[in-house]
C-alpha positions, -999 to +999 in steps of 0.1 A: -077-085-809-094-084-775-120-062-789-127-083-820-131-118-795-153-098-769-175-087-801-181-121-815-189-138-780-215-109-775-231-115-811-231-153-807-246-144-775-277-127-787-282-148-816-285-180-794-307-185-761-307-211-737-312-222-700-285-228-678-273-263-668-267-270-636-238-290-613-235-297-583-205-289-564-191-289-524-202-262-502-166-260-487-130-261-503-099-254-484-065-250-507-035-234-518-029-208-546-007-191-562+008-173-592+030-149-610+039-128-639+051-095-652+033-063-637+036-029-640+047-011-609+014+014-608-008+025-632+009+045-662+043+035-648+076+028-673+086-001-651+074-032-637+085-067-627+081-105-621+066-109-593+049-140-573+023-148-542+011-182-529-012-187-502-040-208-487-075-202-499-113-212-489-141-213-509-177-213-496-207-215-519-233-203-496-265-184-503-253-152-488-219-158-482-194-168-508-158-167-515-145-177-545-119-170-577-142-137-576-125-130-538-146-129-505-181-114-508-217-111-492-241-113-516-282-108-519-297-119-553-321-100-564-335-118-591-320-146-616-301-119-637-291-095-610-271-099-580-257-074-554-222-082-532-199-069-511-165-080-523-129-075-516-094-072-541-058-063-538-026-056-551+012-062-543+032-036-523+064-021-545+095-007-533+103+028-545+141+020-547+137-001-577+115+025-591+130+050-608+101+076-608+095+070-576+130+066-562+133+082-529+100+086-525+079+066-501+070+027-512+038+020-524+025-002-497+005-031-500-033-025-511-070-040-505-102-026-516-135-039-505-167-022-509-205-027-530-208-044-568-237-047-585-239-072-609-264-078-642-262-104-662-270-086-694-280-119-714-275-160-714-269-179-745-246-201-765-218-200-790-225-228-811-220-255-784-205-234-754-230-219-731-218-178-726-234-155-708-229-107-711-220-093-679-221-055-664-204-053-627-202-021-610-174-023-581-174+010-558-150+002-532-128+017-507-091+013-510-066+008-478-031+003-476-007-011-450+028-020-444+014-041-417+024-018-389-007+004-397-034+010-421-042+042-440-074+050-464-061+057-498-096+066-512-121+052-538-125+038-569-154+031-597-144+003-620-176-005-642-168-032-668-184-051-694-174-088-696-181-119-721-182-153-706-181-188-723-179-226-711-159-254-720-142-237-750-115-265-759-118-276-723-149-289-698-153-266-672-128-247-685-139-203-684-128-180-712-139-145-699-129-111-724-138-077-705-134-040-714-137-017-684-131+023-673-121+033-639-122+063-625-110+073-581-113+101-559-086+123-553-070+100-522-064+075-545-051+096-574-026+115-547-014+079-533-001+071-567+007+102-589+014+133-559+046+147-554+051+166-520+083+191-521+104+170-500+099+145-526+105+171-554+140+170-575+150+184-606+130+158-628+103+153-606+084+189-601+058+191-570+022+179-585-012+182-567-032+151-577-071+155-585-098+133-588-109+115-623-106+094-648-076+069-640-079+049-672-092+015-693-089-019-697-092-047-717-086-083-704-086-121-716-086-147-691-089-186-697-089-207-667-090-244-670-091-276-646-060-300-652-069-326-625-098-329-606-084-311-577-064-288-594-069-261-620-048-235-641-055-204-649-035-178-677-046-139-677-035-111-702-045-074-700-040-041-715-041-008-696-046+027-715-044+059-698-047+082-727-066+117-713-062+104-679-068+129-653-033+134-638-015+129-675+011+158-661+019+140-629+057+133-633+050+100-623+028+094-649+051+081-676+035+054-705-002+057-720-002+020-720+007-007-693+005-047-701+008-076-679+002-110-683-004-137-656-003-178-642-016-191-616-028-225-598-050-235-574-052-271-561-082-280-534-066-299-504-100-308-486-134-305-503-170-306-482-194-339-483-224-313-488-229-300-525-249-268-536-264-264-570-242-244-592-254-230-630-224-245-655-227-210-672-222-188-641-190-200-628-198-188-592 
């Protein structure tokens, strides 16, 4: 199904060109976020939960500088269709207690990766009346974790994707975004996830050596939408396959296919006097 939308956005797209529209909107935000849903404990895991986070967020719209529902990032653009940034992205920590692959092993700690994307906008057009736009990001980043009494490198990853992205489909300024991506991580990252040392080792859970490779895919559907003028929902469902991943044997590895889905809010508490000119069919 995800395949079939992200096709027929990407046809509309070539069959229709047009020139962005633009808005103007405030240079500064300051807020609150926040959101939850169902998650899978790591990738290829047999568990997962409901879990939840809400915290205060900024968004600046500068030149250089932004930080925005696309995180924190430093950004040069190189021309009207390619951009490059330095951006940043997490995950939630899990206890290994409530795991039971995992149990009596060491928790998975809380995770951030930052590091280079490059970004192309592949092509511009509309569907009909919704302006929508191909993209090709390229995130290399380095991953860290930290249970906030130190932090340890956990490696990095390569998560290319290709992503369809339409306007006010059913809603004004609402986003509908459908991506397909790969990633693939060095053997840090792999280890942090799917290694088992022999102290860890029990009868059901053999020692394993991690290597570097492909980790898996991904296809997403994300539709976020304004409900005030202040503040704005968002709902996010994704499928994760890990068929001929590189550490299939791990003992931890235990389902091809992972799914979550997602809510969240945000809600702008305090918005900037000065505006910046934003395209309506770049979202950023």
């Amino acid at each position: 199904m995800l395949t079939r939308i992200l096709a027929t956005l990407m046809l509309c797209a070539l069959a229709h060109g047009s020139r962005a529209q633009e808005v103007r909107l405030p240079v500064l935000e300051v807020g609150v976020a926040g959101g939850g849903g169902y998650l899978a404990d790591y990738p290829a895991a047999s568990q997962g939960r409901v879990r939840g986070i809400a915290a205060p967020y900024l968004i600046y719209r500068g030149e250089v500088l932004r930080s925005d529902d696309r995180g924190a990032r430093l950004r040069a653009a190189l021309s009207d269709d390619i951009e490059f940034s330095v951006s940043a992205s997490g995950s939630l920590p899990v206890s290994s207690s409530d795991n039971d692959a995992r149990r009596g092993m060491p928790d998975l700690d809380l995770l951030g990766e930052i590091g280079p994307t490059l970004r192309l906008t592949l092509w511009r057009g509309t569907a009909g009346e919704y302006p929508v736009r191909l993209l090709l990001d390229t995130p290399l980043r380095a991953v860290f974790s930290t249970d906030f009494s130190s932090i340890s490198f956990r490696g990095v990853t390569f998560s290319p994707d290709l992503s369809v992205e339409a306007r006010n489909v059913i809603l004004p300024n609402s986003r509908l975004r459908a991506t397909l991506g790969v990633t693939v991580a060095s053997d840090r990252f792999m280890e942090y996830f799917y290694e088992v040392r022999p102290q860890f080792a029990r009868a059901d859970r053999p020692t394993f050596g991690a290597k570097a490779g492909y980790l898996g895919a991904r296809a997403s559907l994300s539709y976020r939408f304004p409900l005030t003028d202040r503040l704005s929902a968002a709902v996010t469902g994704r499928l994760d396959y890990f068929g001929g991943a590189a550490n299939r044997d791990s003992p931890l590895f235990r389902r091809d296919f992972n799914a979550s889905a997602t809510v969240g809010f945000a809600y702008s508490l305090w918005r900037s006097e000065e505006r910046v000119a934003v395209d309506t069919d770049i979202f950023d």
